[in-house]
C-alpha positions as CSV (number, residue, x, y, z in Angstrom):
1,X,123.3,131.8,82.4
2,X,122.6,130.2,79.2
3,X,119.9,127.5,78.5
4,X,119.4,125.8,74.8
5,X,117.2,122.9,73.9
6,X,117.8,121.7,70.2
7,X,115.5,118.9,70.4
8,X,112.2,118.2,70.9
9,X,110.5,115.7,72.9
10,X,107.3,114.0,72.5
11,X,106.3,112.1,75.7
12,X,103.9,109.3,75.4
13,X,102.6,106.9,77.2
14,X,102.4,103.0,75.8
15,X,99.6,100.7,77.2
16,X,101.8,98.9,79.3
17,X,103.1,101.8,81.0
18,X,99.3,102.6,81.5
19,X,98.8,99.2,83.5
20,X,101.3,100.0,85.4
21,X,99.8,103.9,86.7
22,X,97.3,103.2,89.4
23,X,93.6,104.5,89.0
24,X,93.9,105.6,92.5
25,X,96.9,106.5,95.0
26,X,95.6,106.8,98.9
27,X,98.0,108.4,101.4
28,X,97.4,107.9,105.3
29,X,94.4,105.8,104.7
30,X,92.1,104.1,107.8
31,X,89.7,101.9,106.2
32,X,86.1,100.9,109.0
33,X,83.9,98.2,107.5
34,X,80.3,98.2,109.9
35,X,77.7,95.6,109.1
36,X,74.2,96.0,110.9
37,X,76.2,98.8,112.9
38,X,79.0,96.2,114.1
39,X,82.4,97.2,113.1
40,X,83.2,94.2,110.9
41,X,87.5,95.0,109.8
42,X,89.4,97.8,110.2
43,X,92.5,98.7,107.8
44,X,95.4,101.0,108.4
45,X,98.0,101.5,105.4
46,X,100.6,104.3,104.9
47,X,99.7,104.1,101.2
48,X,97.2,101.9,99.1
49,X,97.5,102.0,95.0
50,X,94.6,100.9,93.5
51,X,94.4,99.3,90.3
52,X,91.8,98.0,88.1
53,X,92.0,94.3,88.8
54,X,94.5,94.6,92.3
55,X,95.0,96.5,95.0
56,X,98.7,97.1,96.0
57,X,99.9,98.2,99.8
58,X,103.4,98.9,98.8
59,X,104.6,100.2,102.5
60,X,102.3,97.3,104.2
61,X,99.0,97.4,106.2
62,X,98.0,96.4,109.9
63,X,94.4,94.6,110.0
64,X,92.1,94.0,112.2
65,X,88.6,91.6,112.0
66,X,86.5,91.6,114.4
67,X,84.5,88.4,115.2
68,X,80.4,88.9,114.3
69,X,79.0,90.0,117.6
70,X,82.1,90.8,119.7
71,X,84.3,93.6,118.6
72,X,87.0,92.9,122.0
73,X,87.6,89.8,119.8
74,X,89.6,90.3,116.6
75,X,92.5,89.0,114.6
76,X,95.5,90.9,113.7
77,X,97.3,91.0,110.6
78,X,100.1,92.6,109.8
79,X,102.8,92.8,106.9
80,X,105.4,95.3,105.2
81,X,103.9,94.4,101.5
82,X,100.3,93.3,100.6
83,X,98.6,92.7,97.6
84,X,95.2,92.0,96.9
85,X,93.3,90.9,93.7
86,X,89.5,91.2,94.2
87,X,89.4,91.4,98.0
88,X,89.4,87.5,97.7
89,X,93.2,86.6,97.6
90,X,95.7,88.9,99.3
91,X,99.7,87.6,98.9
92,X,101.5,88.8,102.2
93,X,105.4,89.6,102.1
94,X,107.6,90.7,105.1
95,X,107.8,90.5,108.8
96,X,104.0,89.0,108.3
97,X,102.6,88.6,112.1
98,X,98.8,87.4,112.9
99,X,97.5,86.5,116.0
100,X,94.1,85.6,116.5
101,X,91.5,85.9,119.2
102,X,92.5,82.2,121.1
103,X,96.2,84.0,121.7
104,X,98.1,82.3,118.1
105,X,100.6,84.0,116.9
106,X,102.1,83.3,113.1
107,X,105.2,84.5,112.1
108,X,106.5,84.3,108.8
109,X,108.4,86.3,105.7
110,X,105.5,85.3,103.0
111,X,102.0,84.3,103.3
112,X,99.0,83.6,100.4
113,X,95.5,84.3,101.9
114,X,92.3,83.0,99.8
115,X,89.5,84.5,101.9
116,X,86.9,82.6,99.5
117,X,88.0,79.5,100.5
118,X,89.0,80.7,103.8
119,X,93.1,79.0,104.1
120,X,96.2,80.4,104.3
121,X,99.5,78.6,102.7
122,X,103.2,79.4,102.2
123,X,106.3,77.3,101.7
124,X,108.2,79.0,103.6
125,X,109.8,78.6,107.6
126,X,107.3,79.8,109.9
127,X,106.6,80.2,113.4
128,X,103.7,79.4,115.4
129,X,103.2,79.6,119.3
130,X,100.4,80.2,121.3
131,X,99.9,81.4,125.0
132,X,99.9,78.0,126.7
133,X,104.0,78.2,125.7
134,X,103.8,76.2,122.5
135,X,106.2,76.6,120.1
136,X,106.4,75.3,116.6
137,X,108.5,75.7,113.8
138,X,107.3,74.7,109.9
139,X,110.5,74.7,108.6
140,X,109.0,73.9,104.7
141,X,106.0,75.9,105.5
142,X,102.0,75.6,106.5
143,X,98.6,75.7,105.2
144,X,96.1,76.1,107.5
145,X,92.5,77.4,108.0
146,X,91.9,81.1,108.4
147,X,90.7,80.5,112.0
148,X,94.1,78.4,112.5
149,X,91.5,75.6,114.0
150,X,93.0,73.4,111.0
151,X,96.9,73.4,110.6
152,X,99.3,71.3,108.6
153,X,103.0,72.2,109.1
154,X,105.2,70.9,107.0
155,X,108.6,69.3,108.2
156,X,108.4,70.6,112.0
157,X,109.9,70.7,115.4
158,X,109.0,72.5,118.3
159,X,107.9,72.3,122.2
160,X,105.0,71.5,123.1
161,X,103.4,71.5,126.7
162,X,101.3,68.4,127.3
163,X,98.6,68.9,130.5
């Protein structure tokens, strides 16, 4: 066998290449958030990349937060892509599913989440239903409140089961 190199290389990194290396790479990851010893969210990712200004959760996450003094009450949130910028606003991509503690369930293919201001918003067809047998279908999207108690669906049909 015979191996020849006649060149050399010189392997550099440019500052844009360096934004794009995380600062951080977790693997297998469960994340517990307690406050005053009351588990507050729990977070479950294959793989997390952390930047400097974003997180990125390129295989998804499943989420879980628990309401203040009740931790048999939570919402879940699940999605196959996640990003989040300053744990304040997370954009959600891919078979996204939450259900909440009342027994709503949202699906949808994209999601933007601003926890400050506590709403949720997309433009794209989504699904809502809820235990009672409602259905309803946003065919131009929703914004809502993170609690779902306020909802606006844009361009809908459905059933719904009047008492």
């Amino acid at each position: 066998m015979l191996l020849s190199c006649n060149k050399e290389k010189n392997y550099s990194f440019k500052k844009k290449d360096k934004e794009n290396i995380p600062d951080k790479i977790f693997i297998e990851t469960t994340i517990s958030l307690k406050e005053k010893g009351s588990l507050k969210l729990f977070i479950y990712s294959p793989i997390i990349k952390d930047y400097t200004f974003y997180t990125i959760f390129p295989n998804g996450l499943e989420l879980f937060i628990y309401e203040k003094k009740n931790t048999n009450k939570y919402t879940y949130i699940s999605a196959k892509w996640v990003k989040s910028i300053e744990k304040t606003f997370y954009h959600l991509k891919g078979k996204i599913k939450i259900i909440n503690p009342k027994g709503y369930m949202l699906k949808t293919e994209e999601i933007y989440w601003n926890v400050k201001k506590k709403r949720i918003y997309n433009d794209k067809y989504t699904i809502i239903s809820s235990i009672d047998g409602t259905v309803l279908h946003a065919k131009n999207g929703i914004e809502a409140s993170d609690d779902f108690k306020k909802i606006t669906l844009k361009n809908i049909s459905g059933i719904i089961y009047i008492k």
